[in-house]
C-alpha positions as CSV (number, residue, x, y, z in Angstrom):
1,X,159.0,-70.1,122.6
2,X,159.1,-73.6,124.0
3,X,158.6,-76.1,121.5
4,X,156.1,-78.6,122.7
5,X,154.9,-82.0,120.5
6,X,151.9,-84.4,121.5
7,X,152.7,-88.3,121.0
8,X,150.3,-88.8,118.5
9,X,151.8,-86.0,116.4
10,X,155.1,-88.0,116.2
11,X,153.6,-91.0,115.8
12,X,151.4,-89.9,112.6
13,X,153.8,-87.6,111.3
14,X,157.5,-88.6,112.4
15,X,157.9,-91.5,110.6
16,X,161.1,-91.4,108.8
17,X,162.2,-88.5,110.9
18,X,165.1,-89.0,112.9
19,X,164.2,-88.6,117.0
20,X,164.5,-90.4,120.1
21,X,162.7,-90.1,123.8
22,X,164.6,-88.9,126.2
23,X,163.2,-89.3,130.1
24,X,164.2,-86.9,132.5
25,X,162.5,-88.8,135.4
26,X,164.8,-90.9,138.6
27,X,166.0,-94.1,137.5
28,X,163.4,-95.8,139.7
29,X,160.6,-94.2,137.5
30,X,162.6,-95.1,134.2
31,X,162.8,-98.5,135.4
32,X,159.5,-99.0,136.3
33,X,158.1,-98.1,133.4
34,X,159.5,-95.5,130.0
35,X,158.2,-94.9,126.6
36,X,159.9,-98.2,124.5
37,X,163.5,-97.2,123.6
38,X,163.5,-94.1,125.6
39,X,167.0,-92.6,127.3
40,X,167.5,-92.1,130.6
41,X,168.8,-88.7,131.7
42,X,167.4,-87.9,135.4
43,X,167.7,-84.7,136.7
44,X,167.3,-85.8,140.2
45,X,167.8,-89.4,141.6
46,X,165.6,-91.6,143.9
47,X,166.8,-90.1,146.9
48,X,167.1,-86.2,145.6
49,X,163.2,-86.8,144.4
50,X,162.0,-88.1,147.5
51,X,163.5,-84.9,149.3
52,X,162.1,-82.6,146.9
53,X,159.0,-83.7,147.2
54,X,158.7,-83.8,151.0
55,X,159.7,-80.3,151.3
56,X,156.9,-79.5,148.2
57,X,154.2,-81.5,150.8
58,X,155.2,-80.3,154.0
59,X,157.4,-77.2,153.8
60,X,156.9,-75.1,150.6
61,X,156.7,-74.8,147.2
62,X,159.9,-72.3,146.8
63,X,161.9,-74.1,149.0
64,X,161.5,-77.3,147.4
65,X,162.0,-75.1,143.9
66,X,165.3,-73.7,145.6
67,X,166.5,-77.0,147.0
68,X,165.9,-78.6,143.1
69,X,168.2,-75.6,141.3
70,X,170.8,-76.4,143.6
71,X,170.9,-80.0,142.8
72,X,170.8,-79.2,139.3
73,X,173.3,-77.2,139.2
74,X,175.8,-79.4,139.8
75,X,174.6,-82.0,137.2
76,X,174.0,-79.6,133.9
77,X,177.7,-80.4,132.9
78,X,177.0,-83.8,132.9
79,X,173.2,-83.6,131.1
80,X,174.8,-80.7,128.7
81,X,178.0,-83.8,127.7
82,X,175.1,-86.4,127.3
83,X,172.3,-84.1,125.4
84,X,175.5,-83.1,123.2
85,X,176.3,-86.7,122.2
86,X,172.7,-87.7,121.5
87,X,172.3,-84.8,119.4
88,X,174.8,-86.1,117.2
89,X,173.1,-88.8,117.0
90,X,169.4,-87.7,116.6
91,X,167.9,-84.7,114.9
92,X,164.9,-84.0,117.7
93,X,165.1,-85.1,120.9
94,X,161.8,-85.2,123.1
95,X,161.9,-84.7,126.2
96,X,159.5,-86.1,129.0
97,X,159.0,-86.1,132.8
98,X,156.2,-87.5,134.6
99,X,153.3,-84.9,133.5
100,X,155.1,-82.8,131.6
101,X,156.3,-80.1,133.7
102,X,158.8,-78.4,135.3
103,X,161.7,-81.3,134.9
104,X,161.4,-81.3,131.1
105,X,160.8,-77.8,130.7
106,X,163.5,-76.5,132.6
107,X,166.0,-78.8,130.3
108,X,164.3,-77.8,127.0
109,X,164.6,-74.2,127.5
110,X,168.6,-74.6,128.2
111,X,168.7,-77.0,125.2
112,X,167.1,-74.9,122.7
113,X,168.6,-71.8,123.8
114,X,172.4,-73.3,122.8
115,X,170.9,-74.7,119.4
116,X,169.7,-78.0,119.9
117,X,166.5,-79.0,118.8
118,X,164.6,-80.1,121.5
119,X,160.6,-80.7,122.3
120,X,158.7,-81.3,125.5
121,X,156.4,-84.1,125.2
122,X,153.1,-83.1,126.0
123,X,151.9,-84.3,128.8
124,X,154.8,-86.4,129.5
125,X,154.8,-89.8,130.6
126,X,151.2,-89.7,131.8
127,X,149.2,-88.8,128.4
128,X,151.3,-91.0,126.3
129,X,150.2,-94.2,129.1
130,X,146.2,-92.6,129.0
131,X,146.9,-92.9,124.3
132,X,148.4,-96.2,125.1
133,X,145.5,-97.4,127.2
134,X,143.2,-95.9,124.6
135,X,144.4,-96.8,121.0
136,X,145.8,-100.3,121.6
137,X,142.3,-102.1,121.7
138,X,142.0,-100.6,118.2
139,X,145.3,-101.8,117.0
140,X,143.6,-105.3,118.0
141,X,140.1,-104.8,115.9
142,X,141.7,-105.9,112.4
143,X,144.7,-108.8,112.9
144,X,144.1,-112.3,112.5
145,X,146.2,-114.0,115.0
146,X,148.1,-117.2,114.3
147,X,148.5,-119.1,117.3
148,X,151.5,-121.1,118.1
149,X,150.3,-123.6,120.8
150,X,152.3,-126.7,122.2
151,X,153.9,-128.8,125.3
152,X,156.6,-126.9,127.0
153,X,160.2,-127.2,125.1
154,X,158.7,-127.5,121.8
155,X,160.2,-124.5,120.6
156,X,157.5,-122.1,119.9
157,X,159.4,-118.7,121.7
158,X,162.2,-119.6,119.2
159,X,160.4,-120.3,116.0
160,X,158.1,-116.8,116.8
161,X,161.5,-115.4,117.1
162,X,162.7,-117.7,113.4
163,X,159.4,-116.1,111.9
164,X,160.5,-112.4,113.1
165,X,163.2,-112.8,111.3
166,X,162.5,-113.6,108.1
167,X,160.0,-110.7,107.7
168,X,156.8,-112.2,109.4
169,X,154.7,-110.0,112.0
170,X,154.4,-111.2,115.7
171,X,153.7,-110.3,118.8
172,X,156.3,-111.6,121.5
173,X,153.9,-111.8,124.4
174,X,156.6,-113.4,127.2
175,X,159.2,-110.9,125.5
176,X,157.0,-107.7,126.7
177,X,156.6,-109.2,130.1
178,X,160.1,-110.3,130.2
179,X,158.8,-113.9,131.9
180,X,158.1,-116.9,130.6
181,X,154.8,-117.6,132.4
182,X,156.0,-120.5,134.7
183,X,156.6,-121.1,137.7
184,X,160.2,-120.8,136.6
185,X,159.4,-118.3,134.1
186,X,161.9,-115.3,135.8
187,X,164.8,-117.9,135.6
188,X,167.5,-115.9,134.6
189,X,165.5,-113.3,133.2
190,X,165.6,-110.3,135.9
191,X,162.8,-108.4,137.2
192,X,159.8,-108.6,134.9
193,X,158.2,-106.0,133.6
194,X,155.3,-104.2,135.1
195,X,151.8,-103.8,133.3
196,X,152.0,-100.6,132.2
197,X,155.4,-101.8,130.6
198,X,153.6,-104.4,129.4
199,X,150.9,-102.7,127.9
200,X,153.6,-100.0,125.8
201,X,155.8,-102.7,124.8
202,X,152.3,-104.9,123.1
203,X,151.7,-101.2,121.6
204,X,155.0,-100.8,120.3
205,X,154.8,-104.3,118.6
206,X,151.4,-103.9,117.2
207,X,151.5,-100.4,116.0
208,X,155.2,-101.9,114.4
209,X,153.9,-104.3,111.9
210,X,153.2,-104.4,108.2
211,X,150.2,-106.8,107.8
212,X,147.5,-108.0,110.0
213,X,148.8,-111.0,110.0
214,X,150.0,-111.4,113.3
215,X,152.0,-114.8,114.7
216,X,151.6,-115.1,118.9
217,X,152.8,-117.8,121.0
218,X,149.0,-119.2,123.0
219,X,149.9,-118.4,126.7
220,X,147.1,-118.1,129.7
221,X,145.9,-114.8,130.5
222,X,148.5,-114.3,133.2
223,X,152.2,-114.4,132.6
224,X,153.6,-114.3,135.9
225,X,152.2,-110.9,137.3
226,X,151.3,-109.1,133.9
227,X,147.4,-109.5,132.3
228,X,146.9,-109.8,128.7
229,X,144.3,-107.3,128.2
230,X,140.8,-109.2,127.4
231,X,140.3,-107.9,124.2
232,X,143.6,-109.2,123.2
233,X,143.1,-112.6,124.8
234,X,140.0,-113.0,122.8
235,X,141.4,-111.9,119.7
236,X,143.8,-114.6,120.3
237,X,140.9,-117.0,121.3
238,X,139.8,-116.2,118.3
239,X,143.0,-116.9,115.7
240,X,143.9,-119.9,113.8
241,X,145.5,-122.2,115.9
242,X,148.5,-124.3,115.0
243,X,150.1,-126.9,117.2
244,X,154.0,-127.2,117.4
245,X,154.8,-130.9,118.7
246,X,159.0,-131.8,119.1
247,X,160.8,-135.5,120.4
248,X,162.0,-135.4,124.1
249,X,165.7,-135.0,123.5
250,X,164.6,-131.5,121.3
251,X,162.4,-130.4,123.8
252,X,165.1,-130.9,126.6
253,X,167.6,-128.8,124.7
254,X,165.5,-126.3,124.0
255,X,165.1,-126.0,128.0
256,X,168.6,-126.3,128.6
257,X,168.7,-123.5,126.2
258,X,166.4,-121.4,127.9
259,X,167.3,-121.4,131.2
260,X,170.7,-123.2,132.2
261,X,173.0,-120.1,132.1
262,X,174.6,-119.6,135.9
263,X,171.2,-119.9,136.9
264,X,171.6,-123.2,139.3
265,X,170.5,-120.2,142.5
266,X,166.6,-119.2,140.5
267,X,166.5,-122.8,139.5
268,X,166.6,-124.7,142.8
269,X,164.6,-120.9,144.4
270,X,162.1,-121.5,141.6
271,X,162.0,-125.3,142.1
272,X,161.0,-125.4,146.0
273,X,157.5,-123.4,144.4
274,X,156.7,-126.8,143.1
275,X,156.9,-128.8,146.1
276,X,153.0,-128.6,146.9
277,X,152.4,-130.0,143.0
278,X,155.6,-132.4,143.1
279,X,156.0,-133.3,147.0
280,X,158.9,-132.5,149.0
281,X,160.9,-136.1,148.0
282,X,160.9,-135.0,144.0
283,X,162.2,-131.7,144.6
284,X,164.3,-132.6,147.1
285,X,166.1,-134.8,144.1
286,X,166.2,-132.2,141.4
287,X,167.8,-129.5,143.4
288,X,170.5,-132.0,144.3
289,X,170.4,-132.7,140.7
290,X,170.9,-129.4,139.7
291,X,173.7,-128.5,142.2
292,X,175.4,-131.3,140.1
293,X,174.7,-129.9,137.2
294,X,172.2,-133.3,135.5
295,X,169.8,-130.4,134.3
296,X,168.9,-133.0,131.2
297,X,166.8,-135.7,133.9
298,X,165.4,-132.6,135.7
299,X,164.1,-131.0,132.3
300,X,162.3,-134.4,131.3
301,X,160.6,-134.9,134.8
302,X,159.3,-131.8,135.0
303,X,157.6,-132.2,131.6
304,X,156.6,-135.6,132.1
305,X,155.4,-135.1,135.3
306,X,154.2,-131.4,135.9
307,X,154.0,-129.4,132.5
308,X,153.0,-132.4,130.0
309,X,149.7,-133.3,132.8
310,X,148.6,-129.4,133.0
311,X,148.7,-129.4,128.5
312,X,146.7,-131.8,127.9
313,X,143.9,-131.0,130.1
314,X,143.4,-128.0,127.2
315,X,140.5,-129.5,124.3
316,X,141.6,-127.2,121.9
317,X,141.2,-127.6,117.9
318,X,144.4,-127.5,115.5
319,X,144.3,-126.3,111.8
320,X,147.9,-127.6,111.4
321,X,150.3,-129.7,113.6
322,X,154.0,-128.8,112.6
323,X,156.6,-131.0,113.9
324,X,159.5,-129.7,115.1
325,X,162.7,-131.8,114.0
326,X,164.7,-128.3,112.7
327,X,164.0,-124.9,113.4
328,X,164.8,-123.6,109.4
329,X,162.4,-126.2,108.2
330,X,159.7,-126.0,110.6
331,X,159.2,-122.3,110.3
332,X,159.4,-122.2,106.6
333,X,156.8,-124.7,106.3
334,X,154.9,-122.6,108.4
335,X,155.4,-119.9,106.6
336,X,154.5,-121.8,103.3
337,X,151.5,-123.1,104.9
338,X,150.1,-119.6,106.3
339,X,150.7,-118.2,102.4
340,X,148.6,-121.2,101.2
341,X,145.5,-120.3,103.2
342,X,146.0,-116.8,102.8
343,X,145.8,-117.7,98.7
344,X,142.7,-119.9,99.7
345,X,140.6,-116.8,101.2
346,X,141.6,-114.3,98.4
């Protein structure tokens, strides 16, 4: 009998056992948007999918079923090497297609049949976005967010990151969209993630943590095309605010660091989006800057002239202001400062 699991079953109960998601859908679909951490093992690609399911539309159900065995055929060697390898690896694999059906049945029959334990996800992809979309507002209801606020090249991204590491929970919110939130925010980054990625990437982190003690960079409610979801803006509304401030010569680094990496082609493409704020005669000068590589007096202009003005428009309250001179010391005095107030409330 087909052995079939429901995502919250594996998240309640699978904790320390060993498993991984694998997704049988075309790359596109993986790409777009996949369980965090899943595997991609299509059975059909773009092109082979888009076939199939014009014949299903306009020609028939069997011949679209015929035309998919023959495809699949061909490839089991290939799936059978991979599913092999990962079962070395893993002791369940889960299997999921888009709702569940015939993609990740068909592969979970073979696969249990030669003696590898394998499960369908339920549902497939589509219940475990509809759990997603239903149990992440209640992952929001206890956390007391910490809220890392401050001009652009302070360093917040990598002191949330310093924190991370030395055992604090946060919530990477420009790391689950994959963009920065500028205009210049995809430099050297790639294609940002979609919503829905988004969304199961903020899950992933939230249902992750030990405490409810939660450290987030402040952002606006839009980084580039991805919405924080309201309830998670407000939560963040809500925090403690703390205010990271840095010298010019940090904060330039710190950009440098960010985004000078082969990128002069998304630096001068993301640059001409700031003509209308800067005028035509600025931005004319920092592209020729950049093609000669000064990305030092292009970093301080566009703070002191574009992101510096838009900051201080904000009126927001600080708890704390934490200078940033070294990015050991500033985070553990962060750290020491959070314990303190924690101490305070107890």
């Amino acid at each position: 009998m087909l052995k079939t699991i429901k995502y919250e079953e594996i998240e309640k109960s699978w904790i320390n056992i060993n498993y991984t998601f694998i997704d049988v859908r075309s790359p596109s679909e993986y790409k777009s948007e996949t369980i965090p951490g899943a595997i991609n093992i299509p059975i059909f690609n773009d092109e082979e999918r888009s076939l199939i399911g014009t014949v299903y539309k306009q020609q028939s159900v069997e011949k679209a079923k015929k035309i998919g065995v023959d495809l699949v055929s061909k490839k089991l060697p290939t799936i059978y090497r991979k599913a092999v390898e990962l079962n070395k690896k893993y002791d369940n694999l889960v299997f999921f297609c888009a709702r569940g059906g015939m993609r990740s049945r068909a592969l979970v029959s073979l696969f249990e049949s030669i003696g590898i334990n394998a499960f369908k996800l339920e549902g497939g992809y589509k219940f475990y976005r509809k759990y997603v979309y239903t149990h992440l507002p209640n992952l929001i209801s206890n956390i007391q967010f910490i809220v890392l606020y401050g001009n652009t090249g302070t360093g917040k991204t990598h002191i949330l990151q310093n924190l991370k590491r030395k055992g604090m929970d946060i919530v990477d919110l420009e790391g689950c969209a994959n963009h920065r939130g500028s205009i210049l925010g995809s430099v050297g980054l790639g294609q940002q993630n979609t919503q829905k990625m988004f969304e199961s990437l903020l899950y992933q982190s939230l249902f992750n943590r030990k405490t409810n003690l939660v450290f987030v960079e402040g952002e606006s409610r839009r980084i580039g095309k991805d919405i924080i979801p309201e309830y998670l803006f407000e939560a963040m509304n809500e925090g403690i605010n703390i205010k990271i401030e840095a010298n010019m010569n940090t904060r330039i680094a710190n950009i440098i660091d960010s985004y000078v990496h082969d990128t002069d082609k998304e630096l001068i493409e993301s640059l001409d989006h700031l003509r209308k704020h800067l005028g035509d005669k600025n931005i004319d000068r920092y592209i020729e800057l950049v093609k000669n590589h000064q990305y030092e007096t292009v970093a301080e202009e566009l703070m002191i002239k574009y992101y510096d003005p838009m900051y201080e428009h904000n009126n927001r309250e600080y708890s704390k202001i934490f200078y940033n001179d070294d990015i050991e010391n500033v985070t553990n005095h962060i750290i020491q400062w959070v314990n303190k107030l924690i101490d305070r409330k107890k």
